[in-house]
C-alpha positions as MATLAB code, in Angstrom:
seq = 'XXXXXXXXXXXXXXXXXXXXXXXXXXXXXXXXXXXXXXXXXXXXXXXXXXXXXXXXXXXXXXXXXXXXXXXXXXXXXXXXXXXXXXXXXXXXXXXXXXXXXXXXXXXXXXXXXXXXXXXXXXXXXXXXXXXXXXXXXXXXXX';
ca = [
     127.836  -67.372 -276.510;
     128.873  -70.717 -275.395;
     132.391  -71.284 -274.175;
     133.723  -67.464 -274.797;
     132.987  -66.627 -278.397;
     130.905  -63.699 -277.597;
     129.990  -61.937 -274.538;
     126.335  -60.709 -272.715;
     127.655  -57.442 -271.369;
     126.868  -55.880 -268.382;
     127.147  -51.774 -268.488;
     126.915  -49.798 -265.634;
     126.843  -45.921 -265.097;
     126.169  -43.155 -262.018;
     128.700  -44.381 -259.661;
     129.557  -41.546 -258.019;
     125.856  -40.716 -257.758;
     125.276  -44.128 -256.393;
     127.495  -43.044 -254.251;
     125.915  -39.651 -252.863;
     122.485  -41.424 -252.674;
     124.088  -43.951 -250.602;
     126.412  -42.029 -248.473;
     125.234  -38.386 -248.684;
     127.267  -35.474 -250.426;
     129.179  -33.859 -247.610;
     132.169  -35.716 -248.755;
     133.547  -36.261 -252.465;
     134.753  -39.312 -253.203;
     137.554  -38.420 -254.729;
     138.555  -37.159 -250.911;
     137.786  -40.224 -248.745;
     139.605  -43.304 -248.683;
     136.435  -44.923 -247.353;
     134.152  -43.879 -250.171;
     136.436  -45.111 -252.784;
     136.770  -48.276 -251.203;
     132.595  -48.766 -251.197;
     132.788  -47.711 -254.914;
     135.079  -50.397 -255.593;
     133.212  -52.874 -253.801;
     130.334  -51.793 -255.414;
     131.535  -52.673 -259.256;
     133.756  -55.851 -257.431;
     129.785  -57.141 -257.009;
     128.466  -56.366 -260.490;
     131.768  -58.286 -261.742;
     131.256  -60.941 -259.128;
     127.406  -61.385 -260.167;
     129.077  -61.430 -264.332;
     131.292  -64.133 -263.204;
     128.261  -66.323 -261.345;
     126.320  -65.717 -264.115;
     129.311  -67.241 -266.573;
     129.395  -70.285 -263.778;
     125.685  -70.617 -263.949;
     124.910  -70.767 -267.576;
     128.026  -71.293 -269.543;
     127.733  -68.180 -271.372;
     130.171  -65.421 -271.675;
     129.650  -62.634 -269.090;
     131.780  -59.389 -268.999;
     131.544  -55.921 -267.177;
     131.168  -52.713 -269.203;
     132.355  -49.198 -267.907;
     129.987  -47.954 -269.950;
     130.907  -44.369 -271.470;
     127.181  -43.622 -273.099;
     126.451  -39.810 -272.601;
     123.517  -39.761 -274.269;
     122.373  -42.536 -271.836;
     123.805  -40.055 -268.763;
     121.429  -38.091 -269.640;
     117.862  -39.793 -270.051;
     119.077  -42.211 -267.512;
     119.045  -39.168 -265.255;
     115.852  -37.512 -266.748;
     114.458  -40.877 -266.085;
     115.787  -40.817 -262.134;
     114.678  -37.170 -261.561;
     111.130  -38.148 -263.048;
     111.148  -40.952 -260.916;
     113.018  -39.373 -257.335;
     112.578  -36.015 -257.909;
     115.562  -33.652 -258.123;
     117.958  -35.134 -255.589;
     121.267  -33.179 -254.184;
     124.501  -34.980 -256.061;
     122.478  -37.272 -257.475;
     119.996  -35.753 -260.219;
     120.727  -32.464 -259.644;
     122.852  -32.135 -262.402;
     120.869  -33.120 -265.786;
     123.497  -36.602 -265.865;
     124.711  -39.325 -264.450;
     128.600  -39.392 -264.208;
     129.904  -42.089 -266.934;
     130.724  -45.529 -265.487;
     133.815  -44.764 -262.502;
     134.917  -41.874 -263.870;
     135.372  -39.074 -261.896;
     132.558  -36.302 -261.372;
     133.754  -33.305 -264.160;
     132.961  -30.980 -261.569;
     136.027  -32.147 -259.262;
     138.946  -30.134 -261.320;
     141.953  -32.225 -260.643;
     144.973  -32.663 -263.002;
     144.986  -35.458 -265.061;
     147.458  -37.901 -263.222;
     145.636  -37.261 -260.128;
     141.987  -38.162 -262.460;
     144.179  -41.520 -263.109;
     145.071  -42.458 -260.478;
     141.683  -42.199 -258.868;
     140.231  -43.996 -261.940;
     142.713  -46.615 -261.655;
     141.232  -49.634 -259.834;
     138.600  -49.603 -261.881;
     139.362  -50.719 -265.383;
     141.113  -54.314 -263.524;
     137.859  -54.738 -262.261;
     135.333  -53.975 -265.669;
     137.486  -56.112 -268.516;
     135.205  -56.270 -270.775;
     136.015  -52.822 -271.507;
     136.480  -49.092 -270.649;
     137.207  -45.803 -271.791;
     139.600  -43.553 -269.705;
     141.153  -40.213 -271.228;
     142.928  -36.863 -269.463;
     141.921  -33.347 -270.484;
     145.792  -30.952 -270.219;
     146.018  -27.288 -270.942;
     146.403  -26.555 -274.603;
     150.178  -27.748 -276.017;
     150.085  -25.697 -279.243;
     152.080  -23.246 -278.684;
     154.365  -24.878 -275.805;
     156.899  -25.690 -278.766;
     159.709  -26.760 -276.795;
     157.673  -29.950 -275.932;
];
């Protein structure tokens, strides 16, 4: 691990619920300027804390956007056993995969991009972002 040739990974998910325990659910993130910019700063720290970690020891730290939805789920059965069921946070059965944007916000898929954007500069050590369109199949002229 020593001088880069392998990485200690650090994953995250539930940041928009980290958000709505934080900040309450009145607003979506996805509408406020000031929300996205505390979600931001809240994966800027877990890269910061990778990168002190890398300083401290020698060893190669990186920051995962971690897209595990089977851990979404138990991670969440394991809040909600914990918290109880929680509005926006546990509510739902999941936790939202790493910064990507809550499913139940329907948005086109630039729009999903560009909210999902920042993130990926942030988390290198690696990410998974994808759009959902209508169905092409028949749109021949495409």
């Amino acid at each position: 691990f020593k001088n880069g040739r392998a990485s200690v990974s650090l994953g995250y998910i539930g940041l928009h619920e980290t958000i709505y325990a934080l900040y309450g659910t009145e607003t979506h993130v996805y509408d406020s300027d000031a929300l996205r910019a505390k979600a931001i700063a809240i994966v800027q720290r877990l890269r910061d804390a990778t990168d002190a970690w890398k300083k401290e020891t020698g060893y190669c730290f990186s920051l995962y956007s971690t897209p595990s939805e089977n851990l979404c789920s138990r991670f969440c059965k394991i809040d909600t056993k914990d918290f109880g069921v929680v509005a926006g946070v546990t509510d739902k059965g999941y936790s939202t995969t790493s910064f990507h944007l809550d499913v139940a916000k329907q948005v086109n898929p630039d729009d999903k991009m560009d909210f999902e954007m920042p993130y990926p500069a942030i988390a290198k050590g690696g990410f998974i972002c994808y759009g959902e369109s209508l169905n092409m199949q028949h749109n021949v002229e495409a």
